[in-house]
VOFIDREN-400407 format. One record per residue (C-alpha): residue number from 1; x, z, y. Coordinates in steps of 0.1 Angstrom, whole numbers, plus 5000, padded with zeros to 4 digits. Layout:
<recs>
NUM	X	Z	Y
...
</recs>
This chain:
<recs>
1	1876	2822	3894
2	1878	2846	3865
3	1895	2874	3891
4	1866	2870	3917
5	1836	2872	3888
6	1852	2903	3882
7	1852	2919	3918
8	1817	2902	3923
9	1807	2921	3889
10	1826	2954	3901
11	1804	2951	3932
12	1769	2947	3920
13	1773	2972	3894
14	1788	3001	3919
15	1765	2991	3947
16	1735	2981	3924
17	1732	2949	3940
18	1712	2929	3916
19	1684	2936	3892
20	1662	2913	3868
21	1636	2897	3884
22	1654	2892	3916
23	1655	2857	3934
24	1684	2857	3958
25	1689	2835	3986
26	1724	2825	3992
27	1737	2815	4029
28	1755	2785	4020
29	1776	2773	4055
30	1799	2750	4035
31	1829	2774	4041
32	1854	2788	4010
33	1836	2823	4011
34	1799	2810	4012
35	1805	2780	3978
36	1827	2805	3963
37	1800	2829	3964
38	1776	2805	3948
39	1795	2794	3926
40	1805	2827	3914
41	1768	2840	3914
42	1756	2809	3895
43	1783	2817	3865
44	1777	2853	3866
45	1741	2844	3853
46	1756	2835	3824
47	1770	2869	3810
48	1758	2894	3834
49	1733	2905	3814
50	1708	2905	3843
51	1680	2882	3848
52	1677	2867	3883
53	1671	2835	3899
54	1693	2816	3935
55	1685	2794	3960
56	1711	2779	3980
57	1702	2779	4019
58	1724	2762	4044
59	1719	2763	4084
60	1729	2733	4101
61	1734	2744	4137
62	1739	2713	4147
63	1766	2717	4171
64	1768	2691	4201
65	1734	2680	4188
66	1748	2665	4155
67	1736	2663	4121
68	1765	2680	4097
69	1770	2660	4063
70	1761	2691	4039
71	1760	2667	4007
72	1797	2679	3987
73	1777	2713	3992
74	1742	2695	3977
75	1760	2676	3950
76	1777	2716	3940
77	1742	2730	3939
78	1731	2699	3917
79	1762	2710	3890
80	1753	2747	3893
81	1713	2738	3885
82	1706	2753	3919
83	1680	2746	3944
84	1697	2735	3978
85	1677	2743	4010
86	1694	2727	4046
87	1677	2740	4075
88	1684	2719	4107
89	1683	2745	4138
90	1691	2740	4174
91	1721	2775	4172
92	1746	2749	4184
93	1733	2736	4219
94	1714	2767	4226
95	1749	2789	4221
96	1770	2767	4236
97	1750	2739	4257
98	1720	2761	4272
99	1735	2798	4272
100	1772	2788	4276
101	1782	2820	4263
102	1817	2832	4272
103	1817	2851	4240
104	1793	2833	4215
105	1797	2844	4180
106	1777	2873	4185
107	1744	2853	4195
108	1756	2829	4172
109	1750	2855	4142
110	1721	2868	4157
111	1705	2839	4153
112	1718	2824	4120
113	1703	2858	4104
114	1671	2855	4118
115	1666	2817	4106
116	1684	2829	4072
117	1659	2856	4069
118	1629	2834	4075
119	1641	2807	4053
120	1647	2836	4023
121	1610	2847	4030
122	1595	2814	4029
123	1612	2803	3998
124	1596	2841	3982
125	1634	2856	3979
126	1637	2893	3981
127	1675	2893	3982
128	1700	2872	4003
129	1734	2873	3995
130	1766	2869	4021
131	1801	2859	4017
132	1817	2890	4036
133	1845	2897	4015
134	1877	2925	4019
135	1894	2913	4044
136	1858	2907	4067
137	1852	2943	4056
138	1886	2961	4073
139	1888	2939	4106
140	1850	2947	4111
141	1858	2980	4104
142	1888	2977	4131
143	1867	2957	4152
144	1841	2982	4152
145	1867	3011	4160
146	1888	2997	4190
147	1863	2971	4206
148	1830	2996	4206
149	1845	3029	4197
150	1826	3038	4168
151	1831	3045	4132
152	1809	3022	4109
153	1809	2986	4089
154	1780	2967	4079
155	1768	2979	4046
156	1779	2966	4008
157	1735	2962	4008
158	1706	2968	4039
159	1673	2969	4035
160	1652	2948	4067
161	1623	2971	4063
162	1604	2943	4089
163	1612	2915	4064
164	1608	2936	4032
165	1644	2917	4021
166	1674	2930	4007
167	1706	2916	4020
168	1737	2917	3997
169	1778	2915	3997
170	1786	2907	3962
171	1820	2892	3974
172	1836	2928	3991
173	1859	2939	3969
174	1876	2901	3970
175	1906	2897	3988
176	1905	2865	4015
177	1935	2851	3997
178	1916	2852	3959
179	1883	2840	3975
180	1908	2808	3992
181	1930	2804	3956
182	1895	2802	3934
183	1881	2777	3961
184	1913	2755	3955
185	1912	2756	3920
186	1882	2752	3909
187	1883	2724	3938
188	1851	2735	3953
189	1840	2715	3979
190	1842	2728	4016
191	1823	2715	4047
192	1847	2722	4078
193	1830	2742	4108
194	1825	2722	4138
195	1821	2752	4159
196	1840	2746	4192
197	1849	2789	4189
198	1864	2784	4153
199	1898	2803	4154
200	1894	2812	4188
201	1877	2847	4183
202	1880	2881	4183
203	1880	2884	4148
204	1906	2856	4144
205	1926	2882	4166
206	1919	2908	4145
207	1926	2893	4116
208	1966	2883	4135
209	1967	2922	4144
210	1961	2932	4107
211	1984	2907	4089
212	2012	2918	4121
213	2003	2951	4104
214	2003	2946	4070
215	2039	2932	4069
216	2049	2960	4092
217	2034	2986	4064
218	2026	2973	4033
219	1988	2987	4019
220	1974	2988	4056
221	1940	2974	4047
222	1945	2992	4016
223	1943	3020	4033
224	1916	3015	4057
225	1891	2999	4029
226	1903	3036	4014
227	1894	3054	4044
228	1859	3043	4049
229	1851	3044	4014
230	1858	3080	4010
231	1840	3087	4044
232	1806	3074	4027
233	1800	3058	4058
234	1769	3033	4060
235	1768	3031	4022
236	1804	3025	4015
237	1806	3060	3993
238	1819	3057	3962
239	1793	3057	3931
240	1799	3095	3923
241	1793	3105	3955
242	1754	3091	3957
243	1740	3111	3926
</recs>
């Protein structure tokens, strides 16, 4: 865990993610990236030297119209002294049941944001804090290029300027694989997706394309993270560049 408080501290600190008085949501799914990023948040409070509070929010969608069992993640939150917030929604059977959609995980993430947002505003949070880490960051970046053709990635932090909230990425400079090896050994617990899409997506496609790449040329994703960092595209600049 000691490798990912350091990314997470590299990020807030080049991105100014965090300041004192801020109480952060955190979108909790039950997957490695989400309790990872919890649990890395919670310990940073320690010695970060900034002042801020969490709450733990989770979105059941409730896929074929049944309850998921959120309480390893509850019992986590209990151990970290964290307030945990499940939110059942109807994103299951509306995505899949009532919309069929061929391609769902765009509505899907529509609509998790929205309730995410809502639940963040309710609770009085001005920040809420994803688990998009490295890897998410080069195949959106990919994803973005050859499926829409355009150059852009969702930004390190946005401001919804209808929702007067902050969202954050404290996990983007952590690698997939360091996020999955903290998750093992610090034996977090993880909540398996039920979603009926789960490795069937066009990410999970992109994600193949880039590791075919990566042993084909080793420092691919380096090399793109590289690229759109020194572009200064959608707030990805580097720290020196923004003065």
């Amino acid at each position: 865990m000691q490798k990912i408080l350091g990314y997470m501290r590299k990020a807030i600190q080049e991105f100014d993610l965090i300041q004192d008085g801020d109480k952060i949501a955190v979108g909790v799914s039950g997957g490695k990236d989400s309790v990872v990023l919890l649990t890395g948040l919670a310990r940073l409070r320690r010695f970060i030297g900034i002042d801020y509070q969490l709450v733990a929010v989770t979105l059941d969608p409730r896929f074929g119209g049944q309850d998921t069992d959120y309480s390893p993640v509850t019992r986590l939150c209990e151990s970290l002294e964290v307030p945990h917030i499940i939110k059942p929604t109807d994103i299951g059977q509306i995505v899949f049941d009532v919309r069929k959609e061929p391609n769902p995980c765009s509505l899907c993430a529509r609509m998790r944001r929205g309730a995410l947002h809502d639940v963040a505003k309710a609770e009085g949070c001005n920040k809420l804090a994803l688990g998009h880490h490295y890897d998410d960051v080069v195949e959106t970046f990919v994803m973005n290029l050859f499926q829409e053709g355009r150059l852009g990635c969702f930004a390190p932090k946005t401001y919804l300027s209808r929702k007067d909230l902050w969202m954050i990425r404290p996990l983007v400079f952590a690698p997939e694989k360091e996020v999955r090896r903290a998750a093992e050994r610090t034996e977090l617990p993880i909540v398996k997706s039920k979603c009926p899409a789960d490795g069937y997506t066009s990410r999970q496609k992109t994600k193949e394309f880039l590791a075919q790449m990566e042993r084909e040329s080793d420092g691919f994703k380096f090399r793109l993270f590289g690229a759109l960092r020194r572009s200064g595209l959608d707030g990805w600049g580097f720290p020196e560049d923004r003065k």
